[in-house]
N, C-alpha and C positions, 0 to 999 in steps of 0.2 A: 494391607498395604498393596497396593498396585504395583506395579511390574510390567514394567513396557519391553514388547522383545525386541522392540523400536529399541537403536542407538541414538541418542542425541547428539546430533555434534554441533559442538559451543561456534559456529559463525556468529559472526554479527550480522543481523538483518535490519534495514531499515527500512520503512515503507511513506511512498510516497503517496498521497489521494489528492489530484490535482484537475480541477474542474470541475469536479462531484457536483450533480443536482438534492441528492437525494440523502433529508439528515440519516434517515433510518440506514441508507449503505454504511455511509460515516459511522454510528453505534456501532453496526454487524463488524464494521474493521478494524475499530478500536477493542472490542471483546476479541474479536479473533487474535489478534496483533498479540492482544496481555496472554492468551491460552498455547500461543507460540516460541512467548521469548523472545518479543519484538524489542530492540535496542531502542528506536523511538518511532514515532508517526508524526509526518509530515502536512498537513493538510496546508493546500495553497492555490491560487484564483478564487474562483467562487463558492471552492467548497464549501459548506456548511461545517462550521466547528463550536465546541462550545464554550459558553462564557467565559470570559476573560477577564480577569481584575482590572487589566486597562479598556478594556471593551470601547471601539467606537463607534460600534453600532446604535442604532436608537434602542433602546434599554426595552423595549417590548417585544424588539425582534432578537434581541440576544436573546430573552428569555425564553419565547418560543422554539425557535433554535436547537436552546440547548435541553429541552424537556423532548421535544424528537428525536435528539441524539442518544439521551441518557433511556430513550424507552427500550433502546435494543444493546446499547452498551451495557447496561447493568452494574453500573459504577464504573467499568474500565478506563472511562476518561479521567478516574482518580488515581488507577495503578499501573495505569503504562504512560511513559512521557511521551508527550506529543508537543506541537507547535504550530502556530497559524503565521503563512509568508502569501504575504499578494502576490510577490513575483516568483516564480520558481527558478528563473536563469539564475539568481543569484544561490541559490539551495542547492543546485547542480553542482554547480563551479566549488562551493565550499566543499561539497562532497566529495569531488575527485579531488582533491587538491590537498584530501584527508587519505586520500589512498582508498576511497573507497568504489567499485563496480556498478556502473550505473546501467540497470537493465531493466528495460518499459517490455511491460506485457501486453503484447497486443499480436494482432494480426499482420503481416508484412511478406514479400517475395525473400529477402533474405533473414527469416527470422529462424531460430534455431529453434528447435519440437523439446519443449518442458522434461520430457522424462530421459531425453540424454544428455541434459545438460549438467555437468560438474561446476554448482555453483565456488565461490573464491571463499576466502575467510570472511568477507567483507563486503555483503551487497545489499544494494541498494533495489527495490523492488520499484517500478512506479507505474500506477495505474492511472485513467483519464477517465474523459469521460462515458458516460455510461453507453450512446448509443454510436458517436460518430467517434468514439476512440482519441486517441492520444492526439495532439496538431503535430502536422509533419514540421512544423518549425521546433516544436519540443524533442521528437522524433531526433533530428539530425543533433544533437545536444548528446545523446546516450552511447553508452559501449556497444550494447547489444540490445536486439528484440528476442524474447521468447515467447513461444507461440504454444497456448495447449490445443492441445489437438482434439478436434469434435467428434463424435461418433454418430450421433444423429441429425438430425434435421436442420437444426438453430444453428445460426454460424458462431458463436459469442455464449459463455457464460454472464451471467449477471456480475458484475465487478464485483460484490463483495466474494461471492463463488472462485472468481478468477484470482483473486487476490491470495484468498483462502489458500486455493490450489497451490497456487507460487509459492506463500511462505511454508508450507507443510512441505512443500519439496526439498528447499533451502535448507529449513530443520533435519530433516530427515534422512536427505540422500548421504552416503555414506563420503567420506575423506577418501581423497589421493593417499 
């Protein structure tokens, strides 16, 4: 049996993927999301998400789609709840409005540095996209930005990396 010296502490996390180009990130997020104890996953604009019983896409692009999602998910898109939203203002607004911490990972002058941040009972992760990061119209919508901080060269983690980062933190770091 395993045995984590790791505490888990039960927060609720949820994750936002909004703008995402790339189905294979979407799989990597939705596997990580289920291996974390993710509450739900959000994907919304033009993420790539997978098939849908009401699907309105043309049925050859759902299904390609969802065969690049499912290559790196590894079923996960069976065992963690997730959700497809064209508009994200309206995901936002539900969310706070639920009590829940709306916090975008990204780069910013006022962003608060990942490893001293004491996440809430209740947060909300949301990531963008992958090269020119989150829209500052999305941006002005959240509680807070967290920023992980680089050691070398690259300015940016790959988002599912960054994502990764974020909710292992969430999970992990200890209670008030």
């Amino acid at each position: 049996m395993f045995r984590s010296m790791y505490t888990v502490v039960m927060r609720q996390i949820t994750l936002i993927a909004h703008n995402l180009r790339s189905a294979h990130n979407v799989g990597s997020l939705l596997r990580t999301a289920d291996g974390l104890g993710v509450q739900q996953v959000v994907l919304s604009g033009y993420t790539p998400h997978p098939k849908l019983d009401s699907d309105e896409r043309l049925p050859h692009i759902a299904i390609k789609t969802h065969k690049a999602i499912i290559k790196t998910s590894l079923g996960a898109e069976t065992t963690v709840q997730w959700r497809y939203a064209e508009s994200i203002e309206p995901i936002i607004a539900e969310l706070k409005n639920d009590g829940w911490v709306i916090a975008a990972v990204e780069q910013s002058l006022d962003s608060i540095q990942l490893p001293v941040y004491t996440p809430p009972d209740k947060i909300v992760l949301l990531v963008g996209r992958e090269v020119e990061g989150i829209e500052p119209e999305i941006l002005k919508l959240v509680d807070l930005v967290l920023e992980i901080p680089m050691l070398g060269n690259k300015e940016s983690f790959n988002v599912a990396q960054a994502a990764a980062i974020a909710m292992y933190h969430c999970r992990y770091y200890p209670s008030n």
